[in-house]
Backbone of each chain as nested JSON, in Angstrom:
{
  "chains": [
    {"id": "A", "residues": [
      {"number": 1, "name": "UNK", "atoms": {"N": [98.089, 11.584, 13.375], "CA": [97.447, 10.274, 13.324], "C": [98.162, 9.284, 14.235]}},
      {"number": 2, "name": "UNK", "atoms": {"N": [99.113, 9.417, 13.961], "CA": [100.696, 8.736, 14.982], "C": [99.584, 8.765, 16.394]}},
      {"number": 3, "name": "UNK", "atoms": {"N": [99.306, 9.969, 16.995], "CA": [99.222, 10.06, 18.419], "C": [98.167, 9.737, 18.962]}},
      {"number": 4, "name": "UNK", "atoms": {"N": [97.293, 9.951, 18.035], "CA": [95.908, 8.809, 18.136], "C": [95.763, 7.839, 18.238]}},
      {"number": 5, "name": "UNK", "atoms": {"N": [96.519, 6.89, 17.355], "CA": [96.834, 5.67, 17.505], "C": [97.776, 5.208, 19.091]}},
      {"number": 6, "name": "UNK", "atoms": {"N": [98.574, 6.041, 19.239], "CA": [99.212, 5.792, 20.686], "C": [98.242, 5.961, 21.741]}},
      {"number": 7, "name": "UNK", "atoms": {"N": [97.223, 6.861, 21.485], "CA": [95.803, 7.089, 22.86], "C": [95.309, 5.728, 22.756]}},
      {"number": 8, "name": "UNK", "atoms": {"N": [94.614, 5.55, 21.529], "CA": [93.851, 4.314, 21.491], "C": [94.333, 2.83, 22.174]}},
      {"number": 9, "name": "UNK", "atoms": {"N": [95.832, 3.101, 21.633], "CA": [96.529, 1.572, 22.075], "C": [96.325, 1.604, 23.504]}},
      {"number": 10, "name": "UNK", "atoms": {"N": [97.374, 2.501, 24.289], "CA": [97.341, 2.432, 25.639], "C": [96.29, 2.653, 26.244]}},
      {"number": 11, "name": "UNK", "atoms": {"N": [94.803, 3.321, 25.924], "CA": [94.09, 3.24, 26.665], "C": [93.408, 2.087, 27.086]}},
      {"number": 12, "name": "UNK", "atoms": {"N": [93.487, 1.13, 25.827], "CA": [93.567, -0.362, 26.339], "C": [94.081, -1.26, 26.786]}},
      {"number": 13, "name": "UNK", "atoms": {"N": [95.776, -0.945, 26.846], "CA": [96.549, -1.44, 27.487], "C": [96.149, -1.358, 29.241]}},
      {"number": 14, "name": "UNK", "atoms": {"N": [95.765, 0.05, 29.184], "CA": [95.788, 0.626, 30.329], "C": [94.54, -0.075, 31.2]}},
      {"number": 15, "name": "UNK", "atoms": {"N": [93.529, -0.608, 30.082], "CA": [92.276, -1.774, 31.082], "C": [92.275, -2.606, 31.622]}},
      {"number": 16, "name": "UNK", "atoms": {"N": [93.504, -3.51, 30.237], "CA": [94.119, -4.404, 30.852], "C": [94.314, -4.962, 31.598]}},
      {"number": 17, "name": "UNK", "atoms": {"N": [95.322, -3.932, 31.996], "CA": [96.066, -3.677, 33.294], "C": [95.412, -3.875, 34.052]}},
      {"number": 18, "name": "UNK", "atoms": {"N": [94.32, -3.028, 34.148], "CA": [93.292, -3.014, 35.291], "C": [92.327, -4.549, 35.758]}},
      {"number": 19, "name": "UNK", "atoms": {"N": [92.665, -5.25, 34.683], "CA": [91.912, -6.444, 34.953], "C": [92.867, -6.952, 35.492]}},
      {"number": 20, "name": "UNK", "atoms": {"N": [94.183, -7.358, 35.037], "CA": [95.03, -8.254, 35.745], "C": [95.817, -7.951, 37.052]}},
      {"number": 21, "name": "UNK", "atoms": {"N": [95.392, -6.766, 37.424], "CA": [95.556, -6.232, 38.611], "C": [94.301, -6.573, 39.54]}},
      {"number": 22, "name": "UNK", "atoms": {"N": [93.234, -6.882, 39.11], "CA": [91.904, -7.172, 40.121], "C": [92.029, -8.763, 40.114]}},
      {"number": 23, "name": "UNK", "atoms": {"N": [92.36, -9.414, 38.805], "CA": [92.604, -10.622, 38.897], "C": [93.934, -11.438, 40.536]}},
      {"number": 24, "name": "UNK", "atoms": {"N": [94.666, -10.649, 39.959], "CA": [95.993, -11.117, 40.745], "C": [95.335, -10.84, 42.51]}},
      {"number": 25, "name": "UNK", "atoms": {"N": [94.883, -9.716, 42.687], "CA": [94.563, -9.557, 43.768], "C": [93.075, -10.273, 44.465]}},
      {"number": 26, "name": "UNK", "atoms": {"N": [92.502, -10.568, 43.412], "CA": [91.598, -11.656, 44.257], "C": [92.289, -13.16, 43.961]}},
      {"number": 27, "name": "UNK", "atoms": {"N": [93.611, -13.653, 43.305], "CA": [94.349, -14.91, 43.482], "C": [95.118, -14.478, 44.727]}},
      {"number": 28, "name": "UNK", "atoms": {"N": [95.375, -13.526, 45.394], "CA": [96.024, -13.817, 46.54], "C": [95.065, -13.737, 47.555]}},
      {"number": 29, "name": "UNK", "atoms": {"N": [93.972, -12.628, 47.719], "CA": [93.136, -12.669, 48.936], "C": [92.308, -13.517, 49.256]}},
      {"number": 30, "name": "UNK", "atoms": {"N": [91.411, -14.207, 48.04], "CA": [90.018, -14.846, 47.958], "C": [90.376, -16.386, 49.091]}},
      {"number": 31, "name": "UNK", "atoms": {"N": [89.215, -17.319, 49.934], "CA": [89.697, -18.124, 50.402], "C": [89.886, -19.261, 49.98]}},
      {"number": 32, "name": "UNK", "atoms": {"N": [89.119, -19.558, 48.781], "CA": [88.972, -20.815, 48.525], "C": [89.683, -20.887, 47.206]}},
      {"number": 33, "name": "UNK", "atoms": {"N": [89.45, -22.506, 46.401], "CA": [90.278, -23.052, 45.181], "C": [89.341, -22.153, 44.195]}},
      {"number": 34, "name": "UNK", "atoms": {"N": [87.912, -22.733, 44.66], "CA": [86.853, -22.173, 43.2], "C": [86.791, -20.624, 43.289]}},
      {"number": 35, "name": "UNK", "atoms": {"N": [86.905, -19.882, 44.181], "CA": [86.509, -18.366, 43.946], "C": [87.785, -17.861, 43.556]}},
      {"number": 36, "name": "UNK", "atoms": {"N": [89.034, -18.717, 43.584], "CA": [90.263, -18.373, 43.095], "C": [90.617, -18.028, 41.207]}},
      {"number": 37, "name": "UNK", "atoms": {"N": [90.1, -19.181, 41.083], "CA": [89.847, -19.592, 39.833], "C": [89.036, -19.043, 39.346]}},
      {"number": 38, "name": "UNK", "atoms": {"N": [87.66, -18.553, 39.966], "CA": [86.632, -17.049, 39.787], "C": [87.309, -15.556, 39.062]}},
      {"number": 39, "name": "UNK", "atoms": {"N": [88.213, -15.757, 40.196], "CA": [89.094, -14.182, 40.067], "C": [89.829, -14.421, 38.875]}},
      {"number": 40, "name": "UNK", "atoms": {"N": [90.617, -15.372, 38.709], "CA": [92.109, -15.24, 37.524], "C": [91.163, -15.831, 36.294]}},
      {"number": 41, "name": "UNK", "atoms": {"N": [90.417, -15.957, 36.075], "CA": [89.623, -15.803, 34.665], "C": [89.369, -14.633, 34.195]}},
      {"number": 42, "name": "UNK", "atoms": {"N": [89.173, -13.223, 34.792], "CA": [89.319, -12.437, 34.743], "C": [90.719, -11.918, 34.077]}},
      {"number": 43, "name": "UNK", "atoms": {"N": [91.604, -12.43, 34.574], "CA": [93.301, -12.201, 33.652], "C": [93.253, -13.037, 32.36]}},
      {"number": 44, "name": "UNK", "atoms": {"N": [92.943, -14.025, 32.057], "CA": [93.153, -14.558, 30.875], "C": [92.144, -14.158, 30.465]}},
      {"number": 45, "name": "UNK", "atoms": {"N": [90.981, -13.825, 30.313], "CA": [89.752, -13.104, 29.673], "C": [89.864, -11.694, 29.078]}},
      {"number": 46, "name": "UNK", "atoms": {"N": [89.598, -11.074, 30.34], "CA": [89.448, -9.168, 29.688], "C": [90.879, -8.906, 29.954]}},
      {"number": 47, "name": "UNK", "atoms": {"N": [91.853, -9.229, 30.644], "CA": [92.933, -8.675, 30.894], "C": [93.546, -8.732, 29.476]}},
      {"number": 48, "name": "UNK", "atoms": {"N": [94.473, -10.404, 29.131], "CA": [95.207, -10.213, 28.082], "C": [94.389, -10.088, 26.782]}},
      {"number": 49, "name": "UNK", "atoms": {"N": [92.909, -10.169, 26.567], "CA": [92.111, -9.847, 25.065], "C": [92.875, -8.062, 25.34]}},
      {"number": 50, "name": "UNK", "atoms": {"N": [91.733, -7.338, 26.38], "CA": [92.436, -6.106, 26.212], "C": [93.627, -5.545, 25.704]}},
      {"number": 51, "name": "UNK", "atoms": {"N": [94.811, -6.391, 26.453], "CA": [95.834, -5.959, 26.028], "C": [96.301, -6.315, 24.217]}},
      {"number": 52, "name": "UNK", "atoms": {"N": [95.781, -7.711, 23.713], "CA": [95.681, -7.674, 22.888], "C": [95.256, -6.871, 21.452]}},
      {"number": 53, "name": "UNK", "atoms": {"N": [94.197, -6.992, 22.288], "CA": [93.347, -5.628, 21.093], "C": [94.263, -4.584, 21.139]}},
      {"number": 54, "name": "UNK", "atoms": {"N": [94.83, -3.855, 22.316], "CA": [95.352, -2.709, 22.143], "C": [97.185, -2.888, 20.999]}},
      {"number": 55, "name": "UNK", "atoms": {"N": [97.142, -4.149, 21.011], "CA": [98.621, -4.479, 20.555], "C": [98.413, -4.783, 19.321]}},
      {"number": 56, "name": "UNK", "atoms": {"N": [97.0, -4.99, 18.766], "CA": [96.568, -5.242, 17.219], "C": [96.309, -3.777, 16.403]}},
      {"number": 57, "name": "UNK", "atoms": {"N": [95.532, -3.097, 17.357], "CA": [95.54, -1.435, 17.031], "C": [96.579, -0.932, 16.964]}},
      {"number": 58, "name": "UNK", "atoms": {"N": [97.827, -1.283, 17.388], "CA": [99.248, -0.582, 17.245], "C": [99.408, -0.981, 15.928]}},
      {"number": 59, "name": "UNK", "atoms": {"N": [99.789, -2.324, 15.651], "CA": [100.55, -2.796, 14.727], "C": [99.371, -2.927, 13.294]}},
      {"number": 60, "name": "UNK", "atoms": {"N": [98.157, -2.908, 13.301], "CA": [97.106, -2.601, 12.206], "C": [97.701, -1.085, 11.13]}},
      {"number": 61, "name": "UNK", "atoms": {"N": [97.436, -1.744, 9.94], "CA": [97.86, -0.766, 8.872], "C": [97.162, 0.721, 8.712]}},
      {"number": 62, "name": "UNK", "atoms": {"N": [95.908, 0.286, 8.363], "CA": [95.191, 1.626, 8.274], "C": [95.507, 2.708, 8.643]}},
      {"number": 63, "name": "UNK", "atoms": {"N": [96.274, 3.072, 10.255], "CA": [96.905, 4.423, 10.663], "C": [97.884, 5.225, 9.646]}},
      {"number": 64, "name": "UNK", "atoms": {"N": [98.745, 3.853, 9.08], "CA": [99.678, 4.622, 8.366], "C": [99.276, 5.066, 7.152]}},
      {"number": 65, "name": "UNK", "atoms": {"N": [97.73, 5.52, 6.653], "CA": [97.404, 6.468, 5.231], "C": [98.177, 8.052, 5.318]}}
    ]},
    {"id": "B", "residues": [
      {"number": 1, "name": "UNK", "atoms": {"N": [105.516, 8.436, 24.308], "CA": [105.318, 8.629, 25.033], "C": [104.23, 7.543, 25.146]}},
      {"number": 2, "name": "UNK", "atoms": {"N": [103.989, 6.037, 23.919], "CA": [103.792, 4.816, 24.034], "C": [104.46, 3.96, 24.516]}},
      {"number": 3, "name": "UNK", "atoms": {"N": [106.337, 4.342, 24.428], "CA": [107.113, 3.621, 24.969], "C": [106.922, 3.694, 26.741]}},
      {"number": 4, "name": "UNK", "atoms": {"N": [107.088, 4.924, 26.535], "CA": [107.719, 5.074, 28.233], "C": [106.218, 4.418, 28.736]}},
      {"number": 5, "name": "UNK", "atoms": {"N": [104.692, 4.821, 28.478], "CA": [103.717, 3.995, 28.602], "C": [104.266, 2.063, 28.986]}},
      {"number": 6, "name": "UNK", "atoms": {"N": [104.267, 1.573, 27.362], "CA": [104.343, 0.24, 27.862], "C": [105.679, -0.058, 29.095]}},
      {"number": 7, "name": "UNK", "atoms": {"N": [106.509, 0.501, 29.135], "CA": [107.465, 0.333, 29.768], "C": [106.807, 0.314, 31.701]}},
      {"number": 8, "name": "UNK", "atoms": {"N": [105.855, 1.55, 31.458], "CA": [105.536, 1.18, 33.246], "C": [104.577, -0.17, 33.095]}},
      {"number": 9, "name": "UNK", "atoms": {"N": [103.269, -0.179, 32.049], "CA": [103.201, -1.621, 32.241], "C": [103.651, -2.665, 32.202]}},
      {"number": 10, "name": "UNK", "atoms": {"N": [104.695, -2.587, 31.596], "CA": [105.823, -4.042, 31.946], "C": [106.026, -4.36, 33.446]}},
      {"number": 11, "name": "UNK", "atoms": {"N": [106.896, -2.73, 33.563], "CA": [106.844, -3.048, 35.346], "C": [105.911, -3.293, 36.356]}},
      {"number": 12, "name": "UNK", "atoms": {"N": [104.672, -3.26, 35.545], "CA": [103.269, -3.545, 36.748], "C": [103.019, -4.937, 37.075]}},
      {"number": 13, "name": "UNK", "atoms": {"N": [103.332, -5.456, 35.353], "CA": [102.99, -7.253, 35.169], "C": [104.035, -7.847, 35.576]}},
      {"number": 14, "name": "UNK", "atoms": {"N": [105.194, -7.476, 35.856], "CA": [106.174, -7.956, 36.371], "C": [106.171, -8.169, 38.145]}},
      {"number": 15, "name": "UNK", "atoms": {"N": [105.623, -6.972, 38.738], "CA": [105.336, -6.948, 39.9], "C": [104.03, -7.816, 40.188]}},
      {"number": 16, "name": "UNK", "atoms": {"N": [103.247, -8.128, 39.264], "CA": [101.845, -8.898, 39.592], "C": [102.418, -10.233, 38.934]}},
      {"number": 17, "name": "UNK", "atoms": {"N": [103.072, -10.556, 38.559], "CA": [103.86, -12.016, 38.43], "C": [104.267, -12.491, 39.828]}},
      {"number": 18, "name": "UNK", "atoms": {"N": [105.271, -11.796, 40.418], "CA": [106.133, -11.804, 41.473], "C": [105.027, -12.081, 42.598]}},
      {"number": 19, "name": "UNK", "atoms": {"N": [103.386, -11.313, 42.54], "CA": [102.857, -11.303, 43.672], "C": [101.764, -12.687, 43.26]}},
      {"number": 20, "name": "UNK", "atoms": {"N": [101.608, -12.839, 41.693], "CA": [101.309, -14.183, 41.997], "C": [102.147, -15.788, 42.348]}},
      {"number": 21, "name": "UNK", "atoms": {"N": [103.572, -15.484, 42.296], "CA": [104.266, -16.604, 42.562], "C": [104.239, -16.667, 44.024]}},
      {"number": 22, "name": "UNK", "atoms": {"N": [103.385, -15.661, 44.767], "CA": [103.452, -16.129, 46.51], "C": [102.322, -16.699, 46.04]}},
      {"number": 23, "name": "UNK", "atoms": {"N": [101.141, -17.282, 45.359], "CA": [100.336, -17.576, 45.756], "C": [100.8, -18.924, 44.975]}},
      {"number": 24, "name": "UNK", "atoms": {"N": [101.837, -19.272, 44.628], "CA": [102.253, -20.685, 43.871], "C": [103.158, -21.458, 44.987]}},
      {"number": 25, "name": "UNK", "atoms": {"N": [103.971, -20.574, 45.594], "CA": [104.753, -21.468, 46.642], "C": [103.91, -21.587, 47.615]}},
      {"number": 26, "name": "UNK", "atoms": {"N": [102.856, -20.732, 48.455], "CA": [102.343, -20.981, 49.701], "C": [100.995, -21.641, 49.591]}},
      {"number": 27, "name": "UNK", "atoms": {"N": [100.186, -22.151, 48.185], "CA": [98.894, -22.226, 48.005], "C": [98.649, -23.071, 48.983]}},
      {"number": 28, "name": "UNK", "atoms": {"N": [97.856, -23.819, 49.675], "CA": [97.512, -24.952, 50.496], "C": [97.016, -26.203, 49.866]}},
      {"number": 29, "name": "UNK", "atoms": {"N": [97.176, -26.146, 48.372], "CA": [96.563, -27.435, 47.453], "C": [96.757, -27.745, 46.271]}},
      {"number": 30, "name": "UNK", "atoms": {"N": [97.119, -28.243, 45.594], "CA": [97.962, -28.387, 43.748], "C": [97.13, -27.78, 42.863]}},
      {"number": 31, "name": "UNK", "atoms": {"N": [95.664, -27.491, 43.567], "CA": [94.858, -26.807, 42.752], "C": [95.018, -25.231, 42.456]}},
      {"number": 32, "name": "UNK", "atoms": {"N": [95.184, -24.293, 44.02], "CA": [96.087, -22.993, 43.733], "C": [97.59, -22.857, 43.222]}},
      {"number": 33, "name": "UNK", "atoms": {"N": [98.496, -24.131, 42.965], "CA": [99.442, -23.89, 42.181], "C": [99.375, -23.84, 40.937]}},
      {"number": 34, "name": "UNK", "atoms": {"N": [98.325, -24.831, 40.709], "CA": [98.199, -24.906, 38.868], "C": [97.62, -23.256, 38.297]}},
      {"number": 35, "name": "UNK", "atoms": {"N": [95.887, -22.488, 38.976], "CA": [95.771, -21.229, 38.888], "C": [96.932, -20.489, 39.024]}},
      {"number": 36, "name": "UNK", "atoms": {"N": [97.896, -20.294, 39.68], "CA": [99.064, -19.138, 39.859], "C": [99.882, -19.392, 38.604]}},
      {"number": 37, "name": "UNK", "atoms": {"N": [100.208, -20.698, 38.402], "CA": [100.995, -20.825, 37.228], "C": [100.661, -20.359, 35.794]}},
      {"number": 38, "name": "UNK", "atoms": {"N": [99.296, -20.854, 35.827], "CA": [98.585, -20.316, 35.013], "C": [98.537, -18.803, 34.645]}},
      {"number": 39, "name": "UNK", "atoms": {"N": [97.976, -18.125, 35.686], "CA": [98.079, -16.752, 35.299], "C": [99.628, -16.001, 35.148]}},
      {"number": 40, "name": "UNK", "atoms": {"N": [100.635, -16.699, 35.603], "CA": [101.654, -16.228, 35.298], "C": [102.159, -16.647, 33.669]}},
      {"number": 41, "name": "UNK", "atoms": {"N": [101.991, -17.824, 33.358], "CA": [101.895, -17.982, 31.955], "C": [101.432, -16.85, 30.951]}},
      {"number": 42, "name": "UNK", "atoms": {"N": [100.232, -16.506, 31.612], "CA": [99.53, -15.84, 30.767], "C": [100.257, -14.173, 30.723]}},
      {"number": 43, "name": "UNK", "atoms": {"N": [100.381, -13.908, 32.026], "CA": [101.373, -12.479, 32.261], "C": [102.489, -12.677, 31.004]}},
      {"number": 44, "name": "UNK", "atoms": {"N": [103.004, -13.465, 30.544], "CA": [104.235, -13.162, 30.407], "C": [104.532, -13.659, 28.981]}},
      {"number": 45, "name": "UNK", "atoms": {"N": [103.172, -14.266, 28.52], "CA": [102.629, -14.428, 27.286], "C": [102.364, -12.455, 26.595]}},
      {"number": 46, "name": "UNK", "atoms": {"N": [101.684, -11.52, 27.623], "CA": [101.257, -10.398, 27.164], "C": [102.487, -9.278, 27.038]}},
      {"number": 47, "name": "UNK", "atoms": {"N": [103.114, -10.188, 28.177], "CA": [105.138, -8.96, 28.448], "C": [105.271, -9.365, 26.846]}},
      {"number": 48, "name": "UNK", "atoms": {"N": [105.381, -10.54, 26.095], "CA": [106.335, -10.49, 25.389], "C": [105.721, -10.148, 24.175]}},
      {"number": 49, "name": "UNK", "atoms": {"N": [103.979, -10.006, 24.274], "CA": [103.633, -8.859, 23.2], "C": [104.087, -7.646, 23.093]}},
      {"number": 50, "name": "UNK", "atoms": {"N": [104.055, -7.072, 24.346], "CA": [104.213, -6.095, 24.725], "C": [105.895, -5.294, 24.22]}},
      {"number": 51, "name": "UNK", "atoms": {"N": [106.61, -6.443, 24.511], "CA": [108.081, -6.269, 24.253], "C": [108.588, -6.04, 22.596]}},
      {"number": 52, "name": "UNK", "atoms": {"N": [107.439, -6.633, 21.707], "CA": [107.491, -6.701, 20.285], "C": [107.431, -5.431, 19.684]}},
      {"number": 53, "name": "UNK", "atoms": {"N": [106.185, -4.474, 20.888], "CA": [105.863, -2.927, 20.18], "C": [107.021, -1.969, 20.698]}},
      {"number": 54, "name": "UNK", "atoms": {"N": [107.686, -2.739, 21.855], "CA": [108.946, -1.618, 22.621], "C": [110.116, -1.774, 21.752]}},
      {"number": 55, "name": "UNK", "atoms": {"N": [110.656, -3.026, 21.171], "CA": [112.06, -3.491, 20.508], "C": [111.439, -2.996, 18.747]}},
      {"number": 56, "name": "UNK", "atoms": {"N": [110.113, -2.99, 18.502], "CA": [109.661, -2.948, 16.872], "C": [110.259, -4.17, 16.012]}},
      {"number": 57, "name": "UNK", "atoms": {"N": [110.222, -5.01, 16.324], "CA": [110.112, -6.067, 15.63], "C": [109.002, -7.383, 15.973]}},
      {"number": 58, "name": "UNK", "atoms": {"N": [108.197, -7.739, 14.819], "CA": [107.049, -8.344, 15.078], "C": [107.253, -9.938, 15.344]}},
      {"number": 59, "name": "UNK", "atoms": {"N": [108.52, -10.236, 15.056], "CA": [108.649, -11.797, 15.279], "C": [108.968, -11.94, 16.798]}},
      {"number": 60, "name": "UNK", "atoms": {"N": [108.317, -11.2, 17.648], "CA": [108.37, -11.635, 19.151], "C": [106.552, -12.242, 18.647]}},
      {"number": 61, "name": "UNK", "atoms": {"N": [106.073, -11.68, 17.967], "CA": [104.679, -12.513, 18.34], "C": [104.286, -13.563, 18.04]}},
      {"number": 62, "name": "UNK", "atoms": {"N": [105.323, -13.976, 17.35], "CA": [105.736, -15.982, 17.114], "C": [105.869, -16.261, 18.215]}},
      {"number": 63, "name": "UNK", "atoms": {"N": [106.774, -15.478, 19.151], "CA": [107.326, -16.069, 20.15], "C": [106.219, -16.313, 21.064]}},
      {"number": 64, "name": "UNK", "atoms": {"N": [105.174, -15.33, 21.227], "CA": [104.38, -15.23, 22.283], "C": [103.24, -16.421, 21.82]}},
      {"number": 65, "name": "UNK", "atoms": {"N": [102.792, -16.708, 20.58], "CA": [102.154, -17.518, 20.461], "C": [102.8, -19.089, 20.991]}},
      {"number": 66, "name": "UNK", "atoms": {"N": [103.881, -19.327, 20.504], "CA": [104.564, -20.378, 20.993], "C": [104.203, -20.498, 22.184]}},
      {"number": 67, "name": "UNK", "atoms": {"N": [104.896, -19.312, 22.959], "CA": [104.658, -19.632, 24.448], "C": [103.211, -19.733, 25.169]}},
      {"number": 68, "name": "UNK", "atoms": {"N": [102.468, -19.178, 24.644], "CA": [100.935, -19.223, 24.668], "C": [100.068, -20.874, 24.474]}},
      {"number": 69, "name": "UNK", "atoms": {"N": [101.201, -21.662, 23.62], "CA": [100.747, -23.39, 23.445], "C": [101.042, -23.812, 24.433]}},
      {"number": 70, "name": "UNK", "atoms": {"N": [102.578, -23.489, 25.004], "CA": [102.969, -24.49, 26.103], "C": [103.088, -24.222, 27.128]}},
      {"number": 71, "name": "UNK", "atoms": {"N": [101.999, -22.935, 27.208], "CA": [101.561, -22.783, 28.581], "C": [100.433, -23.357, 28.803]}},
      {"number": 72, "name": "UNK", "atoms": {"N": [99.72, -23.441, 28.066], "CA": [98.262, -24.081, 28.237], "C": [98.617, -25.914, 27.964]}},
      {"number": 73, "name": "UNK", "atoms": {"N": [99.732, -26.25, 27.689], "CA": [99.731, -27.671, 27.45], "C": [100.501, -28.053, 29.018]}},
      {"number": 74, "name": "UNK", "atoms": {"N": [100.529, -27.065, 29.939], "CA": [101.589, -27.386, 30.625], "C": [101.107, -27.535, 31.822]}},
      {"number": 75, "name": "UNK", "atoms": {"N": [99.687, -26.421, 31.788], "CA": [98.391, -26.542, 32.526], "C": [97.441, -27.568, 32.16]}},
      {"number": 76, "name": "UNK", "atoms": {"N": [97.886, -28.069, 31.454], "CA": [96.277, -29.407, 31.063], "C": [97.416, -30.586, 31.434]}},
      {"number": 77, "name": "UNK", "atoms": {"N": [98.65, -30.785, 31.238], "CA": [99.32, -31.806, 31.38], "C": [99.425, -32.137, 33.583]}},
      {"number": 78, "name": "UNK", "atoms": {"N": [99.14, -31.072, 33.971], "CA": [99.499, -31.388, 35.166], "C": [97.98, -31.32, 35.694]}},
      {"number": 79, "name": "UNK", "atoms": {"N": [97.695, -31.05, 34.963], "CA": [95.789, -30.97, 35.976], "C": [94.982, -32.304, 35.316]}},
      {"number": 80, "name": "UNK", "atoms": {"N": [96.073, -33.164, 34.321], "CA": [95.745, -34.741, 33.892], "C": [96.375, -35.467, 35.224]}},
      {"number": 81, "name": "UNK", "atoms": {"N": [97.685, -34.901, 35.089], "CA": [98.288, -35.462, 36.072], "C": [98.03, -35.757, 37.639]}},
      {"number": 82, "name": "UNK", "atoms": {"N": [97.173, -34.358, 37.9], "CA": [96.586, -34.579, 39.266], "C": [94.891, -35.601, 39.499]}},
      {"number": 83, "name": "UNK", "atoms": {"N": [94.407, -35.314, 38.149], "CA": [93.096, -36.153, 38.034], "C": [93.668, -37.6, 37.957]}},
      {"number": 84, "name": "UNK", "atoms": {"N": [94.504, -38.249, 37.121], "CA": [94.086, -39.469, 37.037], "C": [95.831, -40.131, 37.748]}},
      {"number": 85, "name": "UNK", "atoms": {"N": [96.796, -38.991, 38.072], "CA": [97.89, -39.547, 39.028], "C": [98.478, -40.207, 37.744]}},
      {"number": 86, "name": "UNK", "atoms": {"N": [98.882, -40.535, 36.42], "CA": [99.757, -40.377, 35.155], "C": [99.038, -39.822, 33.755]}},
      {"number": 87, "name": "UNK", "atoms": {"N": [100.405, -39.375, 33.187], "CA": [99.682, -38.809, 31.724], "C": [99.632, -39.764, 30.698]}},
      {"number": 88, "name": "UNK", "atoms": {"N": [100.028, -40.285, 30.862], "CA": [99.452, -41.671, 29.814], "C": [99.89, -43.099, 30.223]}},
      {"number": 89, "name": "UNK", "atoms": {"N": [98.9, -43.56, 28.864], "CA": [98.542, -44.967, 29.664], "C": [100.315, -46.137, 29.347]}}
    ]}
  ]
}
């Protein structure tokens, strides 16, 4: 059950990631203020919820029956 | 094999911190400094969730909430500051 719970977490960690990695990289490439601000909503949105969720599924009780 | 997991994402958000603070020193306008700051706030708001499931103790997520207020008060205080040039009257 342990290791299930470790798939589940990180596989959302792992989206995360993936958002705040598309985020960061359209805050450095994009040209302007507003399409900047386009991109890094993307990091405070799906990035850290994702990571969240995956950090609530860790620490949530139910695994340990 | 969650640890060694969060452990490379630490090192990812750490490296995407670092690559958003070029976009805080070189932005061309107070408006791309406040976004960079911002998202670095937020990076490092998720490290120190993150750090709670690596160390196993849950009172880092006091911490992260804390830091989660006065990052967002820190971003509204300077984007007052740039709209009306002081924060209070």
């Amino acid at each position: 059950m342990s290791v299930l719970r470790d798939l589940i977490s990180l596989t959302f960690m792992v989206g995360g990631l993936f958002f705040f990695f598309v985020g960061t990289v359209g805050l450095i490439r994009l040209p302007d203020v507003l399409t900047r601000m386009h991109a890094t909503t993307k990091c405070d949105t799906l990035g850290a919820g994702l990571i969240v969720v995956g950090v609530v599924l860790y620490w949530v009780s139910p695994w340990q029956v | 094999m969650l640890e060694m997991g969060i452990w490379l994402i630490l090192i990812a958000l750490a490296i995407l911190s670092f690559a958003s603070l070029y976009r805080s020193i070189k932005g061309p306008s107070v408006a791309d400094r406040i976004i960079a700051i911002n998202v670095i706030s937020t990076k490092v708001t998720v490290m120190i969730l993150l750090i709670s499931i690596v160390l196993n103790q849950t009172g880092y997520m006091d911490v992260a909430l804390i830091y989660a207020l006065v990052g967002f008060i820190t971003t509204l205080s300077v984007s007052k500051y740039l709209a009306k040039g002081k924060l209070y009257e």
